[in-house]
C-alpha positions in Angstrom: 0.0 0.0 0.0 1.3 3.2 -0.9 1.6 5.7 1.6 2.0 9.8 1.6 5.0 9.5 3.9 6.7 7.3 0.8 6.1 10.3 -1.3 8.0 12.9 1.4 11.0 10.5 1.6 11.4 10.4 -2.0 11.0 13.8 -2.7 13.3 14.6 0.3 16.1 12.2 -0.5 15.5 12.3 -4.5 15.3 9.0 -4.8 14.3 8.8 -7.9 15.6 9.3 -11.6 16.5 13.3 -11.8 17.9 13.3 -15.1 15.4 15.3 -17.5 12.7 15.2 -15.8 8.7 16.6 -17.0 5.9 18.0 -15.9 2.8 17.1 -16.7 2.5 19.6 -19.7 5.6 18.5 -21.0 8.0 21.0 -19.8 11.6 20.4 -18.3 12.0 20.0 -14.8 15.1 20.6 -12.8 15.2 20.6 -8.6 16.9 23.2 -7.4 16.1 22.9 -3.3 13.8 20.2 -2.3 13.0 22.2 0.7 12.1 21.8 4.2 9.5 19.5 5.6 6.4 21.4 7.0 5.2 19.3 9.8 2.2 22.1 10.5 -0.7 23.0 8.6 -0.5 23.9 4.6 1.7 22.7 1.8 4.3 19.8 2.5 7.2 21.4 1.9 8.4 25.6 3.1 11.0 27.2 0.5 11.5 24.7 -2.3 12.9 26.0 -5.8 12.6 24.2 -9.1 13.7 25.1 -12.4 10.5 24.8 -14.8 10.9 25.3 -18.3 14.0 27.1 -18.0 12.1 29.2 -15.7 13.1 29.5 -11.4 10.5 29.4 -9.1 10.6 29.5 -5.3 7.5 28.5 -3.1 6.1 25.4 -1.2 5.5 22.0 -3.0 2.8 19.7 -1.5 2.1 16.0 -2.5 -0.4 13.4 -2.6 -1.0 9.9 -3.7 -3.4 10.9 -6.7 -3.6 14.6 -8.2 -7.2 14.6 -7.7 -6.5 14.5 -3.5 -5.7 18.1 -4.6 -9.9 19.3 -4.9 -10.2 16.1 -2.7 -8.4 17.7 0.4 -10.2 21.2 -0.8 -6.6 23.3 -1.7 -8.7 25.2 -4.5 -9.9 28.2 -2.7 -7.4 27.7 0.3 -5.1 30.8 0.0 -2.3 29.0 1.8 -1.8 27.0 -1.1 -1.2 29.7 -3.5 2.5 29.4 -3.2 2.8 26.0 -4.2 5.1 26.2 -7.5 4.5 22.3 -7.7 2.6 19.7 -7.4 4.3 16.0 -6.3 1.9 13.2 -6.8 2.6 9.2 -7.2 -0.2 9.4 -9.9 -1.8 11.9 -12.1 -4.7 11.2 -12.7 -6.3 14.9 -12.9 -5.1 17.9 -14.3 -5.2 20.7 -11.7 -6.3 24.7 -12.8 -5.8 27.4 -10.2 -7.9 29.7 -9.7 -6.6 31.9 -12.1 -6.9 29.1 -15.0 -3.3 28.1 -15.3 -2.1 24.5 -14.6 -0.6 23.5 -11.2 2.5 22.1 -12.9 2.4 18.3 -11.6 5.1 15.7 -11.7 4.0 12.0 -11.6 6.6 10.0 -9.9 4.7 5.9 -10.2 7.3 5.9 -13.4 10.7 7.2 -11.9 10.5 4.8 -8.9 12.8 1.8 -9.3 11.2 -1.8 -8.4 14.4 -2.5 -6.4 13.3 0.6 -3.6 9.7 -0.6 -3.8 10.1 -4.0 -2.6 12.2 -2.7 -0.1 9.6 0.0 0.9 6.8 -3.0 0.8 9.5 -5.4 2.5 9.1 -3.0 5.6 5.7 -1.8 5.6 4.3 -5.0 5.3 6.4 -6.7 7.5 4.3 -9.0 10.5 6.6 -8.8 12.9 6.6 -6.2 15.9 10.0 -4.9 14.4 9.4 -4.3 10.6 12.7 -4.4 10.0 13.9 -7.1 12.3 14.8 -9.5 9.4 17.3 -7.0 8.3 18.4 -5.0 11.8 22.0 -6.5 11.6 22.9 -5.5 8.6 22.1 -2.8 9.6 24.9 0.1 10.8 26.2 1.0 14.2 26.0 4.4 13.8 22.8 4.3 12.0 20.9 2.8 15.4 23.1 5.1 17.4 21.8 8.2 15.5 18.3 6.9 15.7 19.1 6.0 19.3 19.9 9.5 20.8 17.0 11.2 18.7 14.5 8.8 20.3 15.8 9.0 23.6 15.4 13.3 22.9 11.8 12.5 21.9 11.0 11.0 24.6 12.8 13.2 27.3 10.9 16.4 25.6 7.5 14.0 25.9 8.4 13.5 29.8 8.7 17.2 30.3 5.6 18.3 28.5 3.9 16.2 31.0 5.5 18.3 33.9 5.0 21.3 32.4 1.6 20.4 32.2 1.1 19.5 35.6 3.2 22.8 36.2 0.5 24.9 34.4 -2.2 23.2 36.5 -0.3 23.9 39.8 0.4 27.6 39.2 3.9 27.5 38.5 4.2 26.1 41.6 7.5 23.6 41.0 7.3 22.1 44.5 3.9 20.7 44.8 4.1 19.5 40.8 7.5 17.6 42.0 5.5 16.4 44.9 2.8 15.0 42.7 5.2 13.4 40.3 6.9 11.7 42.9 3.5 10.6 44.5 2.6 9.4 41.3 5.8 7.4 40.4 5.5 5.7 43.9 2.4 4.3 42.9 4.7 2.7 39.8 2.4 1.4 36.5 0.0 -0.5 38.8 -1.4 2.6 41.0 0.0 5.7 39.4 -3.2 6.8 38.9 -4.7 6.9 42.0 -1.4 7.8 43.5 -1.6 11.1 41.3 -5.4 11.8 42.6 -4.2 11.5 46.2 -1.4 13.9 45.8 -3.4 16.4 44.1 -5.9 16.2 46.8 -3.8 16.4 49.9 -1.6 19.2 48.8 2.0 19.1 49.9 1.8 22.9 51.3 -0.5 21.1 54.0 2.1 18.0 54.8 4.8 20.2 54.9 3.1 22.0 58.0 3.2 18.6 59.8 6.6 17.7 58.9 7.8 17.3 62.9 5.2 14.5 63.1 5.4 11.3 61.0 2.2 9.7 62.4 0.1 13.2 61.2 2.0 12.7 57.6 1.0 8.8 57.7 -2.7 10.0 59.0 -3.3 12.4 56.6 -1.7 10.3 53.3 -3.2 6.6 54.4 -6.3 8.6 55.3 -6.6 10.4 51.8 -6.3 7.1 50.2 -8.9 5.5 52.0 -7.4 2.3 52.7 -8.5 2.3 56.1 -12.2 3.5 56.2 -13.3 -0.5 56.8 -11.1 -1.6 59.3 -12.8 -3.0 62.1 -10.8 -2.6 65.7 -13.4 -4.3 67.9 -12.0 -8.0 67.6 -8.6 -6.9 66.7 -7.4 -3.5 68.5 -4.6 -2.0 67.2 -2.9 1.2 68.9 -1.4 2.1 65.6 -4.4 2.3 63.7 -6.7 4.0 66.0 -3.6 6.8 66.6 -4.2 7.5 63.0 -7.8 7.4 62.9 -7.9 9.8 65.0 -5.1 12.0 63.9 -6.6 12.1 60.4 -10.2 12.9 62.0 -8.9 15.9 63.3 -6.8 16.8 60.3 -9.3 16.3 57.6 -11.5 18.3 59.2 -9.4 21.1 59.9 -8.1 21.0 56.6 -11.7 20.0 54.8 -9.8 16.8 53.1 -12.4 14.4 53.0 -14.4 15.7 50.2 -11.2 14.5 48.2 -10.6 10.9 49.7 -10.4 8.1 47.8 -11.9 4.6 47.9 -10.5 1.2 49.4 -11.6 -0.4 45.8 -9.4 2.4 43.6 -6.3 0.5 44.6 -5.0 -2.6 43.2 -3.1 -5.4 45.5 -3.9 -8.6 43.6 -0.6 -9.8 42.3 1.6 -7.4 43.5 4.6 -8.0 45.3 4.1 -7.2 49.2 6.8 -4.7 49.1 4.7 -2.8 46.0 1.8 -2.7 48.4 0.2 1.4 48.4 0.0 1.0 52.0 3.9 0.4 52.2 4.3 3.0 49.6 2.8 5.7 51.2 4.3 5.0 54.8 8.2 5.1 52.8 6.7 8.9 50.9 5.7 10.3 54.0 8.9 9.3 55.4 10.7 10.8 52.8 8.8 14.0 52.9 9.6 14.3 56.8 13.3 14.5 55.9 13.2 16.6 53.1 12.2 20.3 53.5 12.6 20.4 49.4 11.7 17.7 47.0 12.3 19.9 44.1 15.8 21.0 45.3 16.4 17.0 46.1 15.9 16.1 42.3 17.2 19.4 40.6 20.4 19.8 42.5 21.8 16.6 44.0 25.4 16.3 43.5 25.4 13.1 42.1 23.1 9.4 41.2 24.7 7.7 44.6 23.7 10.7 47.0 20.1 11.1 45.2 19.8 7.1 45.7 20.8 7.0 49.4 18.5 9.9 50.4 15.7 8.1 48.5 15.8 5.0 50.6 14.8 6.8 53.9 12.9 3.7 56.2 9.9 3.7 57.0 8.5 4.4 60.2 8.6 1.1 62.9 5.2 -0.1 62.2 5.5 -0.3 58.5 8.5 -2.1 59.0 6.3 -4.9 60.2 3.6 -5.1 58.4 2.6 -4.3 54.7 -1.4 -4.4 55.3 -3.4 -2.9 58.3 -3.4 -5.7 61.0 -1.4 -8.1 59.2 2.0 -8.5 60.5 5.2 -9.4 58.3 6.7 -12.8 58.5 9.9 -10.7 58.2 11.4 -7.3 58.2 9.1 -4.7 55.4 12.5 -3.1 53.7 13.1 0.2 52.4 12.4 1.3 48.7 14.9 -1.4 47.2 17.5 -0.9 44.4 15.4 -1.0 41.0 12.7 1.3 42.6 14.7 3.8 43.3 16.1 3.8 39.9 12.9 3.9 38.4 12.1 6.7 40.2 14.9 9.2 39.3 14.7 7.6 35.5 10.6 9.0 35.5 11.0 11.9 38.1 14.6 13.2 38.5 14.9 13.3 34.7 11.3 14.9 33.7 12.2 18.0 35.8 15.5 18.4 35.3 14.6 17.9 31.3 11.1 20.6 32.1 13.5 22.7 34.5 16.3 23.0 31.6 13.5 24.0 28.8 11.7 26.8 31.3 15.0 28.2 32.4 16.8 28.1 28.7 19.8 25.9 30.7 21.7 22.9 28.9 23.0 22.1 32.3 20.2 20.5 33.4 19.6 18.4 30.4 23.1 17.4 30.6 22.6 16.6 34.2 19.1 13.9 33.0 21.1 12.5 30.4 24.4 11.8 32.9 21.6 10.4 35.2 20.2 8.1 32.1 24.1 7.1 31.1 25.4 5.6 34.7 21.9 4.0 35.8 21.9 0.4 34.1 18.9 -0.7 31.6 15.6 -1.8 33.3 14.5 -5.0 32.5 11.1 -5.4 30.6 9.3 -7.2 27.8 10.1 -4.2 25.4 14.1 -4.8 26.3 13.8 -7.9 25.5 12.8 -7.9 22.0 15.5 -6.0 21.1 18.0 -8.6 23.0 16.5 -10.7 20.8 17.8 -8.7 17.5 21.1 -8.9 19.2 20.8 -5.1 20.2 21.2 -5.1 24.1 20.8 -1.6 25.9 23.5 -1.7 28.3 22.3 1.5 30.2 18.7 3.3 31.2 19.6 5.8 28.2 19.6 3.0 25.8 16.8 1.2 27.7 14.3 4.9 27.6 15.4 5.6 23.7 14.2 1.7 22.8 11.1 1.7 24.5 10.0 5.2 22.5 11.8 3.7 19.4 9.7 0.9 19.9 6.4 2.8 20.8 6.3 5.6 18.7 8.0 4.2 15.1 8.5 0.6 15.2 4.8 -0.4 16.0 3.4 2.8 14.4 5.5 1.5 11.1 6.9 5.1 10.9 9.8 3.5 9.0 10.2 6.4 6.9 11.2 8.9 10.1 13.4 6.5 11.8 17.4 6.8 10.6 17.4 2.7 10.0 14.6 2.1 7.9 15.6 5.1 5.9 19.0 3.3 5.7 17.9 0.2 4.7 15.6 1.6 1.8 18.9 3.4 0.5 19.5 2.9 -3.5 22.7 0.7 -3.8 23.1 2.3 -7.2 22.7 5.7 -8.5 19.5 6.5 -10.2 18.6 7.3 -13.5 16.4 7.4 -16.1 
């Protein structure tokens, strides 16, 4: 199936036969600039210039699969297609008038095309497997994945920080309590992210800090938000901890009007979770964390280095959550601290974001530089997604290979943007010159 995109990568690479080319009406055609691709709305291509019948002309060129797409996509009486000095289709199968009753001058490219670069193009786009081009990835060069490498990894750092600078515009500017909700949310990992979001954006962190000289008030007022409590029952089994924060958060939600924003018992998820995952054990290890540190933001933005951010990350929790990881239910051993890969998982999706958001709203490399040395000496996760490409033989050795495979893989490979990504554009390179 032929595709647009096919159309912008041979126009923009020329890969097709240039020698004496025509337009539709017969006259010579000679590329002077191809352009630059216009990703926004209007024509395809910003400041191209051709050579037509011996005749320059500079404008915008815009392409489609038939000429007819032209009154199809309604370009007639669309005044930000009167610059368009020509008209790139793979078939035409209409001639085009202007307004004015000239031509649009056309060129029909189903003829220049050599078969070799269509089966390849087909080869890919049709391909079954999860990695179009995964028959082919080891012939593939070094320094072609590397290039595609970093640009995915950029893509997805500047995806990471439009989410923070959303949550940023929600907050007010306010780069504490958006650091404090991204770190809420992150402790909730994939399986309660959600509700760990909703919970930190209903018991603001402005309130917590206020009760930083008392862990039990931070434990009441963060298990109380959640709701996790609300149908414990104390008569057969008493327990001092429990009714301490009961009553704590009694006090405090009204005081602070907090229960119009607590959650439910059944928003949580604990079925096949590791004990140590649990949200109760979660939130006891955050509010922990939040007693010892009067800044989150300054904690991600400006620790020294990976092994000082780690250690201040794995703060214990307090005794009773050392015991237990559910109300009432005691431990057969000791509860531990945040362990090693959850700690890296939480600079890789909250250290990084804001330093990457911080660097774009202050107009400072440093801190990008300062995500990306984070990314370089944390090793890769492991996942399903990592996997695959061990399996082409392409192991990420480090969480910036790991983050730039995962997007590569999410946002090209599966979409089959073959045509944006560095290898598939590599492998659909003409082994020979063209001509006609």
């Amino acid at each position: 199936m032929m595709s647009e995109d096919f159309l912008y990568f041979l126009w923009q690479f020329q890969h097709f036969a240039p020698n004496h080319l025509q337009i539709s009406s017969g006259e010579t055609l000679q590329v002077l600039a191809v352009g630059q691709r216009n990703t926004n709305a209007g024509p395809d291509f910003l400041n191209g210039r051709v050579l037509i019948g011996g005749l320059e002309w500079a404008g915008t060129i815009e392409m489609h699969l038939k000429s007819s797409d032209w009154h199809r996509h309604a370009h007639t009486n669309d005044h930000a297609y009167d610059s368009v000095v020509l008209h790139v289709v793979w078939q035409n199968d209409k001639t085009i008038v202007r307004p004015d009753g000239t031509s649009l001058p056309t060129l029909e490219l189903k003829q220049l095309v050599s078969k070799d670069l269509l089966f390849k193009y087909h080869k890919l786009i049709d391909s079954k497997d999860v990695i179009p081009c995964a028959s082919q990835f080891a012939s593939v060069a070094d320094i072609q994945k590397r290039v595609m490498l970093d640009r995915a990894l950029m893509q997805r750092l500047q995806r990471k920080a439009e989410v923070v600078h959303d949550m940023l515009n929600r907050n007010g500017q306010d780069w504490e309590e958006t650091t404090y909700q991204l770190l809420t949310q992150n402790f909730g990992f994939k399986i309660n992210a959600e509700p760990m979001l909703r919970l930190a954006q209903g018991m603001p962190l402005k309130i917590l800090q206020k009760h930083r000289d008392s862990l039990p008030q931070l434990e009441a007022m963060l298990l109380g938000q959640s709701g996790l409590f609300t149908d414990i029952q104390l008569d057969e089994y008493p327990d001092e901890y429990i009714e301490t924060i009961e009553r704590e958060y009694d006090f405090l939600a009204t005081k602070y009007t907090l229960r119009t924003q607590q959650l439910r018992p059944q928003e949580w998820r604990f079925l096949r979770l590791r004990p140590a995952n649990f949200p109760t054990v979660r939130l006891a290890q955050l509010a922990a964390l939040i007693q010892q540190q009067t800044s989150l933001f300054s904690l991600f933005i400006y620790s020294d280095n990976l092994k000082m951010l780690e250690n201040t990350l794995r703060v214990p929790q307090s005794a009773y959550w050392q015991k237990h990881y559910q109300f009432q239910k005691e431990a057969v051993g000791k509860v531990s601290m945040l362990g090693k890969s959850s700690v890296e998982n939480i600079v890789v999706n909250t250290a990084v974001p804001l330093l990457v958001a911080y660097s774009e709203a202050k107009d400072n490399r440093t801190f990008l530089d300062k995500a990306i040395a984070l990314l370089e000496q944390l090793p890769a996760e492991k996942n399903h997604i990592v996997s695959i490409w061990e399996d082409l033989k392409f192991k990420p050795k480090t969480a910036f290979d790991a983050q730039a495979s995962i997007e590569l893989y999410h946002h090209f490979c599966t979409q089959k943007r073959c045509l944006s990504c560095s290898v598939g554009i590599s492998l659909l390179k003409p082994e020979k010159p063209l001509d006609n």
